[in-house]
C-alpha angles and dihedrals in degrees: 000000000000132000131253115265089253098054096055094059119139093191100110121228105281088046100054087042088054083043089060100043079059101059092262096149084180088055095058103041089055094058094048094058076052114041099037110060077053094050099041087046090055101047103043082054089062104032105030093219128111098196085048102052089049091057085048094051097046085052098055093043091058089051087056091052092046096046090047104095091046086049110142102204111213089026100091132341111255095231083053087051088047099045092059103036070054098052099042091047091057097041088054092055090047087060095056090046118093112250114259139137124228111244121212093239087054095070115097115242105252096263083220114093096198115134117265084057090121090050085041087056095041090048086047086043097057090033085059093046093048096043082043095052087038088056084059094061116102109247105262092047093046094055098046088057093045092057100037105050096027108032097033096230116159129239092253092055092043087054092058095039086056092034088238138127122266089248089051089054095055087043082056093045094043093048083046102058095041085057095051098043086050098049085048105043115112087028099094117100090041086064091038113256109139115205 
């Protein structure tokens, strides 16, 4: 199987953006098989909803268009821009949504009655704690972590996306984790860990 020509692009970020502040349609349609499965990621990781992540992500994706012919190459990487225009877009939806958490018994049964269906509620079961647990962060915390374990940034682009140092990155992913492990202890065997 091979990959669409703009896929395969070895222009990096910044170039294909020039390209498309040019007129480059390719160019932008490239970055876009790139940038939005990492947006829309992000962003259904904050906000849990898929809809609305796909609105995030569109969004994002329209500030990056706009901002294109005024781009600064060298200045920033255009994942770490998006990231943060990302980030800023679903934190300011969470803060128009009511506060509640989501309860276990809240989560609808799987309506196929394939087997696996147990492994697939108790999966469901650990992703909601920990989303649940996540929500409780407070904000910083909970996007250093978020970028780091599920996007695979690294410390030094999740310094520039918070506008912190590198040491203040592992001190937010530190706190993080110990908040985490400490919301979800005694909870174990409920989600199905033994030990």
């Amino acid at each position: 199987m091979t990959m669409p020509l703009d896929a395969r692009s070895d222009d990096d970020d910044a170039a294909l953006l020039a390209r498309y502040a040019r007129g480059d349609a390719a160019a932008a349609r490239a970055l876009t098989v790139r940038l939005v499965p990492r947006a829309h990621a992000q962003a259904f990781r904050m906000l849990g909803d898929a809809a609305e992540a796909e609105d995030v992500a569109q969004e994002a994706m329209v500030r990056l268009w706009r901002v294109a012919p005024d781009w600064r190459a060298g200045e920033a990487q255009v994942t770490t821009w998006l990231y943060r225009v990302v980030s800023n877009l679903c934190t300011d939806r969470l803060r128009k949504r009511p506060r509640s958490g989501v309860a276990l018994d809240d989560v609808a049964e799987p309506m196929d009655p394939a087997p696996g269906a147990e492994d697939k509620m108790q999966d469901d079961a650990r992703r909601d704690a920990l989303r649940g647990a996540m929500a409780e962060l407070p904000e910083r915390q909970r996007l250093a972590l978020s970028l780091r374990h599920f996007d695979g940034a690294s410390n030094p682009e999740i310094a520039e996306t918070l506008g912190v140092s590198v040491e203040a990155v592992e001190s937010l992913t530190a706190r993080a984790k110990r908040a985490l492990a400490q919301a979800l202890k005694g909870r174990a065997a409920a989600l199905g860990y033994k030990g």
